[in-house]
N, C-alpha and C positions, 0 to 999 in steps of 0.2 A: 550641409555640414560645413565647419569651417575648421582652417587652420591657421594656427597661430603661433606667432613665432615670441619666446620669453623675455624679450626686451622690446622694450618699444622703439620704433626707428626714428629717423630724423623729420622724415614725413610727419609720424603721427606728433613730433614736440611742438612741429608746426600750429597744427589743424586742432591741439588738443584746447584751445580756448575758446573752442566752440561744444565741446562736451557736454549733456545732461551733468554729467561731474563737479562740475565748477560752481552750480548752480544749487546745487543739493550734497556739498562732499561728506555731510556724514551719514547721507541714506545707504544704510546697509541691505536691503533688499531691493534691490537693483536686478534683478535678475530677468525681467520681463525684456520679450527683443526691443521695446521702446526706448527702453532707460538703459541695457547693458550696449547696445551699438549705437555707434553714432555715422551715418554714412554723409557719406562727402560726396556728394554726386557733381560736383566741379573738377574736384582731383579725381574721382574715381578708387576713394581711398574705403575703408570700414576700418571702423579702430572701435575697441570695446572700453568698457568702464576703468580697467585697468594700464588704459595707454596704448594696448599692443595693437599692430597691425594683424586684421584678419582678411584671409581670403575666402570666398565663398566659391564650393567645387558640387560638381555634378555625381549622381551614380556612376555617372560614363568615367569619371575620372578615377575614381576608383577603382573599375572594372580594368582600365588602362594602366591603372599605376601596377594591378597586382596580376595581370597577363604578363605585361612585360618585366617584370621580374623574373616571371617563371621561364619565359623567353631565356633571358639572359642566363641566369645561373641556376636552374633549374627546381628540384626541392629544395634546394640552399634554400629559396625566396622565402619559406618563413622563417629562417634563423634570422635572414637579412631584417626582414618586418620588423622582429622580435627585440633584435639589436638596434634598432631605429626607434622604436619604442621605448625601452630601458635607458638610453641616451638622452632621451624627452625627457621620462620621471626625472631623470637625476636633476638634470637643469632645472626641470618645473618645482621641485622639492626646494630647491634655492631660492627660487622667485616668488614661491608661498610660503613661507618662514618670513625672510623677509616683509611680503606683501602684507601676513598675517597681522607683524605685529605692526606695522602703520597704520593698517584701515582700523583695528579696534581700541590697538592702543589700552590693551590688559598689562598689569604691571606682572603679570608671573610671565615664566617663559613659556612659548606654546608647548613645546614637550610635556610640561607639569598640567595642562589641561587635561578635562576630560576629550578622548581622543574622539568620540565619534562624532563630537561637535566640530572638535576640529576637521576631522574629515570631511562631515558637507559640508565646510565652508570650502573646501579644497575642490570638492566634485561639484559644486554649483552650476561653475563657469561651463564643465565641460556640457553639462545637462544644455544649458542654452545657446551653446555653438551648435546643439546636434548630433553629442555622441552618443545619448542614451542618459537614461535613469539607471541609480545603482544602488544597491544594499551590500553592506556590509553586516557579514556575522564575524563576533570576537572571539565567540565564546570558545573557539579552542587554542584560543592565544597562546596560551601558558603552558600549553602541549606544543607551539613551535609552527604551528600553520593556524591558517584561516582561511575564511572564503570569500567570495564577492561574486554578486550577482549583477549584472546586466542587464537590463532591460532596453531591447529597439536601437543594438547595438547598430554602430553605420554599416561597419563592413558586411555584414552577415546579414541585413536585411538588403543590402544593395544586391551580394553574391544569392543567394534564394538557398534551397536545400540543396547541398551537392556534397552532402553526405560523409562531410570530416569538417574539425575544428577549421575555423579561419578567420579568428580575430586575434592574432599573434603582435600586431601591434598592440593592443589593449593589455595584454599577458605582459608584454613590455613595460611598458608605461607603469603597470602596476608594482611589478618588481622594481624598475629604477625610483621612483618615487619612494617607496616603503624602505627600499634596503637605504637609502638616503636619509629620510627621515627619523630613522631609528636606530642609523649607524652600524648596522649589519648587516650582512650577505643575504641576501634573499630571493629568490626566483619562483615561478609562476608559471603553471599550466592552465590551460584551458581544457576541462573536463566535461564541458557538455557545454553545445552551441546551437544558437535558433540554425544554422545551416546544416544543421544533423537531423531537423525537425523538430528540434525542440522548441520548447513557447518564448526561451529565454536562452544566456548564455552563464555559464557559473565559472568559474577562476580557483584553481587551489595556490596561493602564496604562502611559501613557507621554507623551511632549509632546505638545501639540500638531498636529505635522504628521506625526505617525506615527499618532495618532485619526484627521484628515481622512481621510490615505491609506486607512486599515482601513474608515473610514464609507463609504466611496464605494466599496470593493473591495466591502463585504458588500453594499451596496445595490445592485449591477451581478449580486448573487448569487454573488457569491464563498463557497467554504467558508475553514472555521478554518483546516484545512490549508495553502490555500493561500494565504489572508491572512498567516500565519504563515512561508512561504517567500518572498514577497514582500519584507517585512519583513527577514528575514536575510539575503536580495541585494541589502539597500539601495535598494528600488526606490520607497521614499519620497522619495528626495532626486531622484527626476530630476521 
């Protein structure tokens, strides 16, 4: 898995004329590790298609980053996650807007696009750093939430079943990016995770009082399932 940070540094403005990039700038599938990273084994640098410096981190690091959190401030650590995450989206939302419209170079504005294109253009990057494959369902947009599913998320297959949600950076990420790109408030739960033993992890993003209602459904022990049918009977508004 790697991380990435939304501006490219001085390093990579360096090294970046040595890039697959330069060579092919309008190949828009770029996504294979061949052609999205470019490693610099002089410097000891990785920089991807997009300029940015990446690091490449272990299981162990992981395992390390989300002990010592719990260490330190206790259950806090997945608000801490959560809020490290939503911090990401927002920035990352800036740097994909942006990024969007230079690499295709559409004369509408991305907003006015169809959104689920736009969205894998957005989750490509993550799929080939490592975070996982992901789907997104719309279809209850227009009711005020939706879902997103995960597939071979990092943290959750690093941590194995230990039997509660725990990919709260992802839950982040989601909300800051979406409430950003769409100019409104938004937040995210994770409502069923491969470390609950599931095959997969699912995400509800949506207002406010559709989170509560989903928080308090799962914490009563509610499944995805049925948090999910609840929601599409409207039984958050009673």
């Amino acid at each position: 898995m790697t991380f990435t940070p939304t501006k490219p540094s001085r390093i990579v403005e360096k090294i970046s004329k040595n890039l697959w990039k330069n060579q092919y700038p309008k190949k828009h599938d770029h996504y294979t590790i061949e052609d999205f990273f470019h490693f610099d084994t002089v410097n000891g640098d990785i920089t991807d298609w997009n300029e940015s410096r990446n690091v490449l981190v272990t299981e162990d690091f992981i395992v390390g980053l989300i002990e010592g959190l719990e260490e330190e401030v206790g259950p806090a650590s997945s608000v801490v996650m959560y809020n490290i995450g939503k911090n990401w989206g927002i920035r990352d939302a800036d740097f994909f807007c942006d990024w969007f419209q230079k690499e295709y170079e559409y004369p509408k504005d991305i907003r006015e696009m169809n959104l689920l294109y736009v969205l894998e253009a957005w989750w490509w990057p993550f799929t080939t750093q490592g975070w996982g494959n992901w789907d997104v369902d719309l279809s209850e947009q227009k009711n005020g939430f939706m879902f997103v599913n995960i597939f071979d998320s990092a943290v959750a297959r690093t941590l194995g079943d230990v039997g509660k949600p725990v990919c709260h950076i992802y839950a982040g990420l989601l909300a800051g990016f979406f409430s950003r790109f769409i100019n409104k408030p938004l937040n995210c739960i994770e409502i069923q995770c491969y470390s609950m033993g599931e095959t997969y992890c699912k995400f509800l993003l949506g207002k406010q009082d559709r989170i509560d209602a989903a928080t308090f459904w799962h914490n009563e022990g509610a499944g995805a399932k049925d948090i999910q049918k609840r929601l599409i009977n409207g039984e958050y508004l009673k």
